[in-house]
HTML snippet that shows the backbone in 3Dmol.js (N, CA, C, O; Angstrom):
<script src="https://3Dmol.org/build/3Dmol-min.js"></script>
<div id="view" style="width:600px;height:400px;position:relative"></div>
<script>
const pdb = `
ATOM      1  N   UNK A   1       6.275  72.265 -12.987  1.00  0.00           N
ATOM      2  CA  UNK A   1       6.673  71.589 -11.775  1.00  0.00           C
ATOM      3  C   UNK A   1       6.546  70.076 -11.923  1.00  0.00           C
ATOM      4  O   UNK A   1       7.342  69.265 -11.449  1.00  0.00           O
ATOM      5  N   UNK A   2       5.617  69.830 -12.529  1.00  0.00           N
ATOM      6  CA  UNK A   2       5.488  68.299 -12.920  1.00  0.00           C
ATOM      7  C   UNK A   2       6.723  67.264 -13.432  1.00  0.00           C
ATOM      8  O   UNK A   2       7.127  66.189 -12.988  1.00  0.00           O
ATOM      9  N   UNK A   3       7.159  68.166 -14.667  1.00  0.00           N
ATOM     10  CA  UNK A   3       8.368  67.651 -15.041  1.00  0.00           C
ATOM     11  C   UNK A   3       9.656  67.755 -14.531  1.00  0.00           C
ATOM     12  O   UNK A   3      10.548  66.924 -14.704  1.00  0.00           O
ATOM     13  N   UNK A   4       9.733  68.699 -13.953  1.00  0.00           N
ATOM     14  CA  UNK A   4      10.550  69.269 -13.104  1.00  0.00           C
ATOM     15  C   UNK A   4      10.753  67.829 -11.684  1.00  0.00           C
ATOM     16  O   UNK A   4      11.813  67.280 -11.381  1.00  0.00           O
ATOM     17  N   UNK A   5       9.528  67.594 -11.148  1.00  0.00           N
ATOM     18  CA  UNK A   5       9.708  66.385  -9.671  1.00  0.00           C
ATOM     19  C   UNK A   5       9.175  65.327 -10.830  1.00  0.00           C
ATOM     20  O   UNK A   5       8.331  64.592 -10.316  1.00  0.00           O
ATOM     21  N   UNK A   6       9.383  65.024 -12.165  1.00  0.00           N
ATOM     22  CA  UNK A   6       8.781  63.468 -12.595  1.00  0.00           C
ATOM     23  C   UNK A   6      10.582  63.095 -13.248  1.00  0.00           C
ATOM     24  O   UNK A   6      10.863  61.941 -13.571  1.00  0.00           O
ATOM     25  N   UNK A   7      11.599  64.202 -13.351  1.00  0.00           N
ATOM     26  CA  UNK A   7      12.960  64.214 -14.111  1.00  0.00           C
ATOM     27  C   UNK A   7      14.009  64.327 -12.969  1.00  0.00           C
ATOM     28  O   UNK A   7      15.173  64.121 -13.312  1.00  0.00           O
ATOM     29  N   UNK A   8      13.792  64.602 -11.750  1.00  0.00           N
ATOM     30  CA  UNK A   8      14.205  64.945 -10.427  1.00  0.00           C
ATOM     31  C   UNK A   8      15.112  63.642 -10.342  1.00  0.00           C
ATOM     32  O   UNK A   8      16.240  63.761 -10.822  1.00  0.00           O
ATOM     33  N   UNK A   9      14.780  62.469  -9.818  1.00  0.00           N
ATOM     34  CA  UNK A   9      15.076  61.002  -9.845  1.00  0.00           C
ATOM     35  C   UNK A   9      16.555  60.991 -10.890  1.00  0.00           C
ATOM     36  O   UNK A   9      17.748  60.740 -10.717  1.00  0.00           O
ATOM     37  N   UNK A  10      16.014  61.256 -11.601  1.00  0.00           N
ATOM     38  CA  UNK A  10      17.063  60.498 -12.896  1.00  0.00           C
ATOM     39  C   UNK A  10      18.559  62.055 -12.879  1.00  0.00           C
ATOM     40  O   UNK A  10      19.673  62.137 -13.396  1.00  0.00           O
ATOM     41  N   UNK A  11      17.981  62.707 -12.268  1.00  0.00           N
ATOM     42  CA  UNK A  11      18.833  64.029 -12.000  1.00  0.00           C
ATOM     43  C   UNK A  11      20.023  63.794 -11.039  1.00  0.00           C
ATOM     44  O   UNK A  11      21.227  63.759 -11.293  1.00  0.00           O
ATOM     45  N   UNK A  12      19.334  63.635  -9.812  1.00  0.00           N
ATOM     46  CA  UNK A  12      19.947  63.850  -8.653  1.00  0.00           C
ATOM     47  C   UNK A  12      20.044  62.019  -8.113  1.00  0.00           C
ATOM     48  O   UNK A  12      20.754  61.892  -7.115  1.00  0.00           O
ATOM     49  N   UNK A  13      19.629  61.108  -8.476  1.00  0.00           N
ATOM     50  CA  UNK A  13      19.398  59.890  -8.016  1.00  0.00           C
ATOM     51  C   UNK A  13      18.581  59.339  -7.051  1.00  0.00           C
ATOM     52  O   UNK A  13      18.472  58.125  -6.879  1.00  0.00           O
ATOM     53  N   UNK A  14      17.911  60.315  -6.315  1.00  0.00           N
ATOM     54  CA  UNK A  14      16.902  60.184  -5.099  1.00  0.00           C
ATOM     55  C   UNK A  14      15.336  60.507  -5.327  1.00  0.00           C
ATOM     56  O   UNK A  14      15.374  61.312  -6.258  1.00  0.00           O
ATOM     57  N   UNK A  15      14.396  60.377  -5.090  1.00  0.00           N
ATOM     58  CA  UNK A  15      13.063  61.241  -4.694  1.00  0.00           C
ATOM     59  C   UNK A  15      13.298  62.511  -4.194  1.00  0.00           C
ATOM     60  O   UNK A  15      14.080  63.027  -3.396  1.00  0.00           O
ATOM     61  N   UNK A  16      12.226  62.917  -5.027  1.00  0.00           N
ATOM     62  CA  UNK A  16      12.364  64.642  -4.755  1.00  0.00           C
ATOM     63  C   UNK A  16      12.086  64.910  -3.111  1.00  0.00           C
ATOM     64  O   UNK A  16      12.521  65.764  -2.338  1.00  0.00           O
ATOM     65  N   UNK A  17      10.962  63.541  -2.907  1.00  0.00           N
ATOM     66  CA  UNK A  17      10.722  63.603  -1.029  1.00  0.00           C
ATOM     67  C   UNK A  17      12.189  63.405  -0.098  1.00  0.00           C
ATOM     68  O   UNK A  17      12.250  63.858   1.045  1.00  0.00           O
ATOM     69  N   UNK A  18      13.090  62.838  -0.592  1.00  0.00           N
ATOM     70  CA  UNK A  18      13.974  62.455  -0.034  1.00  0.00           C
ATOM     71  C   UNK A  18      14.678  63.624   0.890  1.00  0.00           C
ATOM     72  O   UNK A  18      15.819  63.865   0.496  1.00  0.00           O
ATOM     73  N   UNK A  19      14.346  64.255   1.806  1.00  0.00           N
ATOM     74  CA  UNK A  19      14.829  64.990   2.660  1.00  0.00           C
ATOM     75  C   UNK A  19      15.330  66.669   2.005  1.00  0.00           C
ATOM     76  O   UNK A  19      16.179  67.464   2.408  1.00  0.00           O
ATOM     77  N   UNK A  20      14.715  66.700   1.266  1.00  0.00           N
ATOM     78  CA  UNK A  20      14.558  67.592   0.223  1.00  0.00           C
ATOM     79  C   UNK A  20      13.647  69.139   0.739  1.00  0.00           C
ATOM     80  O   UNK A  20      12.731  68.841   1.506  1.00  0.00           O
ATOM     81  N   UNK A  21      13.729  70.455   0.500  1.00  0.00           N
ATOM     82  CA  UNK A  21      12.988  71.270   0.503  1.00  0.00           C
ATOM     83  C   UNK A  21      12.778  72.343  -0.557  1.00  0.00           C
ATOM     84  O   UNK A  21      13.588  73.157  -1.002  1.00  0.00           O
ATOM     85  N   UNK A  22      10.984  72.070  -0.974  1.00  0.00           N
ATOM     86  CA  UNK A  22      10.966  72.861  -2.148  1.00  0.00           C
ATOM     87  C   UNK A  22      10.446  73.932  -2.292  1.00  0.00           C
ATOM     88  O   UNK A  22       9.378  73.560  -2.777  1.00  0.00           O
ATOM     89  N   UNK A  23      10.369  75.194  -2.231  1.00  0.00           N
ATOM     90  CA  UNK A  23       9.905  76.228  -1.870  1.00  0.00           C
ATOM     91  C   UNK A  23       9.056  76.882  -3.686  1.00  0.00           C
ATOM     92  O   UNK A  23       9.691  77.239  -4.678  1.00  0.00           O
ATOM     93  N   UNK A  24       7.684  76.831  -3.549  1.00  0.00           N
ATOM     94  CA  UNK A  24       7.149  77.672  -4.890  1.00  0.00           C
ATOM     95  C   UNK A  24       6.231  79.045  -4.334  1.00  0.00           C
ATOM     96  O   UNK A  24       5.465  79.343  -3.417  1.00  0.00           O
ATOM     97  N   UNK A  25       6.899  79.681  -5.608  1.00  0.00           N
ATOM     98  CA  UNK A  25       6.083  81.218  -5.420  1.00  0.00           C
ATOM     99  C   UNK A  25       5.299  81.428  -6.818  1.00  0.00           C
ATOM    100  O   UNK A  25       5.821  81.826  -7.859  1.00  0.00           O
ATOM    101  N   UNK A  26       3.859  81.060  -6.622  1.00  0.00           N
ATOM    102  CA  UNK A  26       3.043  80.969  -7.595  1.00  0.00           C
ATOM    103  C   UNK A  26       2.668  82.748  -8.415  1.00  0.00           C
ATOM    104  O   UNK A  26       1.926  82.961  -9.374  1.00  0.00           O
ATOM    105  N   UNK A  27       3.469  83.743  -7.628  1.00  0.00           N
ATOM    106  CA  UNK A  27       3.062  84.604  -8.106  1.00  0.00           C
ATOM    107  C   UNK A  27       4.629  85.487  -8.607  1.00  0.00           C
ATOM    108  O   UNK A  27       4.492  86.698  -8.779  1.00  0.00           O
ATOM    109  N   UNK A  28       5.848  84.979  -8.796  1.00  0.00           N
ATOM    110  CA  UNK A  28       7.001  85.176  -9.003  1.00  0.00           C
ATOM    111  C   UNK A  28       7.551  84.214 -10.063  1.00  0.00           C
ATOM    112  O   UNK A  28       8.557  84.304 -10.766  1.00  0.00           O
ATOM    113  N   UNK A  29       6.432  83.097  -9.964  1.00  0.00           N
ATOM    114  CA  UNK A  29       7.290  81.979 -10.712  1.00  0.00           C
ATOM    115  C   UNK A  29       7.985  81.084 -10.565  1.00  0.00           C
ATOM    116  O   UNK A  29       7.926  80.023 -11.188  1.00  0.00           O
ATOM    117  N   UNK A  30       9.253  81.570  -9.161  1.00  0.00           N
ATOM    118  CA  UNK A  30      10.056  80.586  -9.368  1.00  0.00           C
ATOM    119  C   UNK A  30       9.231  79.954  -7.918  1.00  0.00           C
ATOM    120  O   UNK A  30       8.243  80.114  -7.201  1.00  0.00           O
ATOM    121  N   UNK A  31      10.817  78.895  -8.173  1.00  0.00           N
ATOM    122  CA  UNK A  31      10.891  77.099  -7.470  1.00  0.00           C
ATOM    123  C   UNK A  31      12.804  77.395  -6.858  1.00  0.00           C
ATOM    124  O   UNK A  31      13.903  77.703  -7.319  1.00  0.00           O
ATOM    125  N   UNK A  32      12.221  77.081  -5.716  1.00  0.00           N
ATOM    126  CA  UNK A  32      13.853  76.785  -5.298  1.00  0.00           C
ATOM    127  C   UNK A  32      14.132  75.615  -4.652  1.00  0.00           C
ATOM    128  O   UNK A  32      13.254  75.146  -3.927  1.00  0.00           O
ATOM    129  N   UNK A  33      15.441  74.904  -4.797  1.00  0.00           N
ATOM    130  CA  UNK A  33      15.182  73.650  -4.530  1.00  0.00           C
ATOM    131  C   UNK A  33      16.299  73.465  -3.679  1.00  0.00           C
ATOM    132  O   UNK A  33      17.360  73.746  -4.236  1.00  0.00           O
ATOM    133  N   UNK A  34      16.426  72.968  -2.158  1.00  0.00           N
ATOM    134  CA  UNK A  34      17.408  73.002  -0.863  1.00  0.00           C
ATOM    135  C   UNK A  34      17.423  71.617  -1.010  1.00  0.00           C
ATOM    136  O   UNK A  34      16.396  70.940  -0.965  1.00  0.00           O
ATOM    137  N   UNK A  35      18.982  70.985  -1.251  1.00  0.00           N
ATOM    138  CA  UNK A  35      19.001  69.623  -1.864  1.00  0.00           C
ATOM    139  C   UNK A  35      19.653  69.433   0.253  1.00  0.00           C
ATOM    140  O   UNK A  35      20.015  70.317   1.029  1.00  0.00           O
ATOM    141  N   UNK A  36      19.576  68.524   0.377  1.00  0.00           N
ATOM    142  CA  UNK A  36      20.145  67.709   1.661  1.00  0.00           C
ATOM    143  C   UNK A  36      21.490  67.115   1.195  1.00  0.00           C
ATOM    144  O   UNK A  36      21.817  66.105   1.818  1.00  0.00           O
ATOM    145  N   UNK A  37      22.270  67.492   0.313  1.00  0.00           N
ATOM    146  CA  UNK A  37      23.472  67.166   0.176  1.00  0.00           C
ATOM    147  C   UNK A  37      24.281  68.648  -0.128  1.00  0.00           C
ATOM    148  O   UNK A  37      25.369  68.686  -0.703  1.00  0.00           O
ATOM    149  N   UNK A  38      23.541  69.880   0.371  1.00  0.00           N
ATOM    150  CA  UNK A  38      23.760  71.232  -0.072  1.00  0.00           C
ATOM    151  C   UNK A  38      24.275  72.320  -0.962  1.00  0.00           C
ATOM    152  O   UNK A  38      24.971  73.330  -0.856  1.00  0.00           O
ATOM    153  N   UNK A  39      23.314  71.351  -2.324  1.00  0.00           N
ATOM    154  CA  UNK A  39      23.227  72.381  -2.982  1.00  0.00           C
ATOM    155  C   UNK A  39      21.602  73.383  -3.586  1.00  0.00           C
ATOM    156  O   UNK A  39      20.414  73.085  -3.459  1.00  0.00           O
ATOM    157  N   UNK A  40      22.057  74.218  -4.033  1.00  0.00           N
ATOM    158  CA  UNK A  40      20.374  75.029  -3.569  1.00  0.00           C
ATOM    159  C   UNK A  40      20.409  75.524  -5.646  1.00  0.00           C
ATOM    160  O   UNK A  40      21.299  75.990  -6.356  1.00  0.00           O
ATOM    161  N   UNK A  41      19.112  75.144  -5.897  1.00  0.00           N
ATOM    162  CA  UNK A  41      19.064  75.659  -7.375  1.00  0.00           C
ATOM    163  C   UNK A  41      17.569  76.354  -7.537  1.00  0.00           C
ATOM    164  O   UNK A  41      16.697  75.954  -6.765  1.00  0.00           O
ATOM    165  N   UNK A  42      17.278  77.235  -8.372  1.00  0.00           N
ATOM    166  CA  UNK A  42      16.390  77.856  -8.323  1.00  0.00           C
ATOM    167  C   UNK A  42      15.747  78.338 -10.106  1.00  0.00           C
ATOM    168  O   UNK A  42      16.424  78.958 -10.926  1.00  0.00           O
ATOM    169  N   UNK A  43      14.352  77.858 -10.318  1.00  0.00           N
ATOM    170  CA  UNK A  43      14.232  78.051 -11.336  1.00  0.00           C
ATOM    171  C   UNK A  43      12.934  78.881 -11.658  1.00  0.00           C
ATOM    172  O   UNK A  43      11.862  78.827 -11.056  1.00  0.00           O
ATOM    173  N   UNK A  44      13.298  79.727 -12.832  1.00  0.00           N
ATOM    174  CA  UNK A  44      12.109  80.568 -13.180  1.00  0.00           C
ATOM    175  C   UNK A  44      11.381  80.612 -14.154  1.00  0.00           C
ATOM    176  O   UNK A  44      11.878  80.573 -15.279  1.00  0.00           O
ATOM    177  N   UNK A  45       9.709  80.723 -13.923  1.00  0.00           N
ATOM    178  CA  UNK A  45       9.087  80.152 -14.663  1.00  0.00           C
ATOM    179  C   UNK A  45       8.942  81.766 -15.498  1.00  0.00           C
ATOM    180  O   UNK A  45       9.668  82.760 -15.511  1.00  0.00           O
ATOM    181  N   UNK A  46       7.327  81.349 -16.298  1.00  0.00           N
ATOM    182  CA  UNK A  46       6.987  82.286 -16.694  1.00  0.00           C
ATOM    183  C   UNK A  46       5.531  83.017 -16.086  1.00  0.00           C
ATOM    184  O   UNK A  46       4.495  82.413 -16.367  1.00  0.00           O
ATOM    185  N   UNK A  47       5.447  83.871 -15.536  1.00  0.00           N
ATOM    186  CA  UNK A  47       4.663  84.652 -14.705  1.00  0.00           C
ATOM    187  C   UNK A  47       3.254  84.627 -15.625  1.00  0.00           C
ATOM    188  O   UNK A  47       3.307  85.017 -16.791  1.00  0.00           O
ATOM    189  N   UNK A  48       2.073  84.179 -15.081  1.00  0.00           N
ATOM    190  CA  UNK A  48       0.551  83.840 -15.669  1.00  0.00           C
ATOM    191  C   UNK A  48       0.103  85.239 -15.610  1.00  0.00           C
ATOM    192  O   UNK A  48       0.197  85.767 -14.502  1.00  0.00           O
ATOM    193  N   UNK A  49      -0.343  85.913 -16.529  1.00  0.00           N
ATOM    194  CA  UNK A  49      -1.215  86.834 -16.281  1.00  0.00           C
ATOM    195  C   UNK A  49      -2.195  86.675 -15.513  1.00  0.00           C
ATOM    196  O   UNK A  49      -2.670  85.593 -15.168  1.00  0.00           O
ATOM    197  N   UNK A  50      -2.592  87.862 -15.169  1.00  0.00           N
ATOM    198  CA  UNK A  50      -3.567  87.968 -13.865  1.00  0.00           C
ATOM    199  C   UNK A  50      -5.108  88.331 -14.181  1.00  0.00           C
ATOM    200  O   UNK A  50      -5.919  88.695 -13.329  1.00  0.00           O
ATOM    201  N   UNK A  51      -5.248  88.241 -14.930  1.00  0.00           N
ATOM    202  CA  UNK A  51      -6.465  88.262 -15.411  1.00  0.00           C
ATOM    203  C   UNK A  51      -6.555  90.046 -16.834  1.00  0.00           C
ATOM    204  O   UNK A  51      -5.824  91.011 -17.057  1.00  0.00           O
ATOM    205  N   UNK A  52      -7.797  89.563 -17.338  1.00  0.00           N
ATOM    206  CA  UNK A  52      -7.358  90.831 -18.550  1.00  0.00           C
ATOM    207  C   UNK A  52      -8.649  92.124 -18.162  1.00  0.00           C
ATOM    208  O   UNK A  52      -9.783  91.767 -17.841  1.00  0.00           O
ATOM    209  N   UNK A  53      -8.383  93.146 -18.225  1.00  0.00           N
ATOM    210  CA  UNK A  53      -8.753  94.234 -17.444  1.00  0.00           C
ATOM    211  C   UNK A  53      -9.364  95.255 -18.738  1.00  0.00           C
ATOM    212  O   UNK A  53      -9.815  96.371 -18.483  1.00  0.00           O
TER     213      UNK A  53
END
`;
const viewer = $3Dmol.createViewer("view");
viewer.addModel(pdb, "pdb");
viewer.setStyle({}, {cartoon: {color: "spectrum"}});
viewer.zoomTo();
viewer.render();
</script>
């Protein structure tokens, strides 16, 4: 996610704050991203194991 809102700028031309909505699901992975000029992109990570049993 870091690189993801530090590459955002140079992407889209704005701040990721810029009227922007970012939705994360820490247990799915992804990131979806509701741009204010409407387009919607969604990316998937890789799912952390949950501990070892």
């Amino acid at each position: 996610m870091d690189e993801f809102a530090a590459t955002y700028p140079d992407l889209i031309g704005e701040p990721l704050v810029a009227g922007d909505t970012v939705v994360v699901s820490p247990i799915t992975g992804r990131v979806i991203v509701v741009q204010h000029d409407g387009w919607i992109d969604m990316l998937q990570g890789i799912e952390q194991p949950q501990g070892v049993h």
